[in-house]
N, C-alpha and C positions, 0 to 999 in steps of 0.2 A: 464645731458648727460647720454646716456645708453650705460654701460659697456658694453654689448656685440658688439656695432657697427652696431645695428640696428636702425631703428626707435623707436622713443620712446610711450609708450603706450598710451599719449595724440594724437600723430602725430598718430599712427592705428583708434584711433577710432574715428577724425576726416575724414581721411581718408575713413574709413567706413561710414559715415554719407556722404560725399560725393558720395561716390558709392552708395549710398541707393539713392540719389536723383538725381542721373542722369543714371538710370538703361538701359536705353534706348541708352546710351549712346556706343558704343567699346572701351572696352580696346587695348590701343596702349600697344604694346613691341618694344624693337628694334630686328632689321632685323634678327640679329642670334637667339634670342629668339624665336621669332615667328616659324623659320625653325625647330628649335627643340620641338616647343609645336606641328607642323602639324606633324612630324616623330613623335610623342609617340600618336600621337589619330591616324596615320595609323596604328601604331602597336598593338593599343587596340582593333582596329577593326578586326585587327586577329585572338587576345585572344578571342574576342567575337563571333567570327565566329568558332571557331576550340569550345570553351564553347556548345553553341548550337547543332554544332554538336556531342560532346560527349554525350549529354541528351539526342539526341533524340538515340543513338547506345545502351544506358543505356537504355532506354524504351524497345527497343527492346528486350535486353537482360533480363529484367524483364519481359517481356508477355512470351517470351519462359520459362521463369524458374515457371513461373506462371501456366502453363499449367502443367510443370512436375511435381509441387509438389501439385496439384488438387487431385489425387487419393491417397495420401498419408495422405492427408488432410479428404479426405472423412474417409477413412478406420480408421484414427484418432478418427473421430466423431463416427464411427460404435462400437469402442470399449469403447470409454468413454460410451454410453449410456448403458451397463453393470453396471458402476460403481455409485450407486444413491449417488443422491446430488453431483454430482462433479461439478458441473461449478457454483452452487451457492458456494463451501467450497472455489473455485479457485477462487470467485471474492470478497468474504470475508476477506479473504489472502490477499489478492491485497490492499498494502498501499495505491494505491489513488482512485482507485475505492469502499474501503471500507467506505471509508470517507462519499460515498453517500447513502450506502444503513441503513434504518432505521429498526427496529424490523417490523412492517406490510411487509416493503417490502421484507426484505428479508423470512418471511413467504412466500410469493408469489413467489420469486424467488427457492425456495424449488422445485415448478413443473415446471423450467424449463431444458429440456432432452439435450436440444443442440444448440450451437452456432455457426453463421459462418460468418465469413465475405468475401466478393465477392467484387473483385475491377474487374472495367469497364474495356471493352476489351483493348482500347486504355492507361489505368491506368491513365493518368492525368486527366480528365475528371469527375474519381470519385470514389465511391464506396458504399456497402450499408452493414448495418450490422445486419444480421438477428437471434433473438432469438423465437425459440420452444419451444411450451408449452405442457402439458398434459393436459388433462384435470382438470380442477381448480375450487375450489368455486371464483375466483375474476372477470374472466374474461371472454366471450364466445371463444376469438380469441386464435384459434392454434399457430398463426406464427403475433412476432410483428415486423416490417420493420421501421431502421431509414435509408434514404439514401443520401447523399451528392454528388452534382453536381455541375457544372457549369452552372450556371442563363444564358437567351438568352445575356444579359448584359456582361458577362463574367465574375461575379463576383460569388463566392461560394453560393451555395443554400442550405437548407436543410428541409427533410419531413418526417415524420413516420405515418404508420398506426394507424388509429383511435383505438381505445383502448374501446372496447364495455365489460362496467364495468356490473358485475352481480347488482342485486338489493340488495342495503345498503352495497354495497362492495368497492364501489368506493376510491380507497385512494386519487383521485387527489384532493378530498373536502376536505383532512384534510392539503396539500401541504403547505397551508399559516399557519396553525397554527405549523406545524413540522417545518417550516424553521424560524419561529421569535422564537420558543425554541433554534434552535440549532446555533441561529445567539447570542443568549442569552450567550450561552456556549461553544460558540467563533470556534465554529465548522464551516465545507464547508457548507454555506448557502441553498447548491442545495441540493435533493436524486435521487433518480435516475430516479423516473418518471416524475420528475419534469425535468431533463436533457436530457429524453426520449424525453417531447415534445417541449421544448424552441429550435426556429430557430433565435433567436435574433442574433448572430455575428457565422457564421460558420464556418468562418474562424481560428477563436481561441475556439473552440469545443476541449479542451485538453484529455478529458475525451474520447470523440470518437477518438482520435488519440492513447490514451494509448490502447484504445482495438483492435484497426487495427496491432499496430506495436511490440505490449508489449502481451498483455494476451491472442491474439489469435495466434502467428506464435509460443509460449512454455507456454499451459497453466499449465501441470505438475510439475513445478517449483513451482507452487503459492499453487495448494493443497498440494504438500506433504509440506509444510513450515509446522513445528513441530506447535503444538497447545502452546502456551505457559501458559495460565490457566494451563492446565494438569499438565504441566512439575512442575511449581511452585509449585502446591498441592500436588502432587506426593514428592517435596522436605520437602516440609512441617511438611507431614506424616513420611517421613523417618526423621526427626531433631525431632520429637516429641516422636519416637518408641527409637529413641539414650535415651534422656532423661529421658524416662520409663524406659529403662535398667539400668542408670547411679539411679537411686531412689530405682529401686531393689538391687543392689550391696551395697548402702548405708545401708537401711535397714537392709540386711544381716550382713553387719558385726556390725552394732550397735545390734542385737540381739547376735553375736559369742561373744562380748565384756562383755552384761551380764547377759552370759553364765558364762561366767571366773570368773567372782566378785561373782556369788553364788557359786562358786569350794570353791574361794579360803574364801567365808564367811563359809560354813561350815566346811572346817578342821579348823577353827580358834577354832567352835564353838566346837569341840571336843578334841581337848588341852586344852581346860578348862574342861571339864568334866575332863579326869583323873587326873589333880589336885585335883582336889576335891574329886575323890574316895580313892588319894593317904593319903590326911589328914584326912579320916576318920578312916584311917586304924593303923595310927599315935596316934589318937584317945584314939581306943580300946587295944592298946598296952598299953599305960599309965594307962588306967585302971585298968587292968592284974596286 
């Protein structure tokens, strides 16, 4: 018997095997039940309707704010590109975008001046995220394009510019050997060119969503993150300058210490001299 006064756990999953095998079947309620399950699906259908309409009011409200903060955005980009190497140090910084970038690539990332991402007018539909380059020994292309859409299908797409690698520069040739090292040493499997051009699941692209919603709307947060190498050698240096001090102070006074012990050895050694000039003198009297 089951204490709580319910069915008991053999009775459910019988029960359930039943329902699995006659799916085709309608569930019967009685009469008041039933009334109450049509009043909470008219009422859902509310929630769903008043839901829909909040998202598309929210779109809205997002393409207008979208627009207002474009030239803020731009003027953004106009004055990072003063500051060199800032958006490679800013995605450095970046805990999970860091994860992906390997020494070659982030050499490469070194010439890029600017980032930006651009969502579609309509903003569900999509967006694309564009990195500029300078001119480089890796690559001919100025401007590399990943963009994310909705398939005729309706399902998420995704595509990025062909990548026209210089001669013997190509890092995508070394892609498989850098990722079974780094799968070795239990690191993120991917880097970043590698995630550059996989369209396998767009949908769960985390990596393009941290830089839509994370690194590009406050990338200053991520470069000024203090260097922490630095900081630690820096403490290093100063616990190491303490200890030189704390060796000289020692030193010192085991040198004042014997200082002291020859003071006090030579008046020892000159109390005995005038004994001995005094019994000489002892001496010569006796002689006398």
């Amino acid at each position: 018997m089951n204490p709580s006064g319910g069915p008991s756990p053999r009775k459910i999953m019988k029960r359930a095997d039943h329902e699995s095998e006659s799916e085709d079947e309608p569930q019967e309620f009685d009469e008041e039940t039933q009334r109450a399950l049509e009043e909470i699906d008219s009422c859902q259908n509310e929630i769903d309707a008043l839901n829909e309409k909040a998202s598309e009011e929210i779109l809205k409200v997002e393409q207008k704010y979208n627009k207002l903060r474009k030239p803020f955005f731009d003027k953004r980009n106009t004055i990072i590109e003063k500051i060199p190497n800032f958006w490679v140090t800013a995605m450095v910084n970046h805990p999970q975008i860091s994860l992906l970038i390997d020494e070659d690539e982030e050499d490469c990332l070194h010439f890029l001046t600017k980032l930006e991402v651009e969502e579609f007018e309509d903003i569900k539909s999509g967006y694309r995220i564009k990195f500029f380059f300078e001119e480089n020994p890796f690559f001919e292309n100025d401007t590399l394009i990943k963009e994310f859409h909705l398939g005729s299908s309706g399902d998420p797409k995704s595509t990025s510019t062909e990548i026209k690698w210089k001669e013997n520069m190509d890092l995508s040739k070394k892609q498989k050997e850098v990722i079974t090292m780094r799968r070795k040493r239990g690191l993120e499997a991917k880097t970043f060119f590698s995630w550059y051009v996989d369209h396998g699941d767009p949908s769960a692209d985390d990596i393009a969503e941290v830089i839509k919603d994370d690194l590009w709307p406050n990338p200053l947060q991520y470069y000024l993150v203090p260097d922490l190498d630095n900081e630690n050698g820096l403490e290093e240096e100063g616990s190491d300058e303490g200890e030189e001090d704390d060796a000289v102070v020692v030193v010192e006074e085991e040198e004042e210490e014997l200082d002291d012990d020859d003071d006090k050895a030579g008046g020892e050694g000159n109390g005995d001299g005038g004994e001995d000039e005094a019994a000489e003198e002892e001496e010569d009297d006796d002689d006398q």
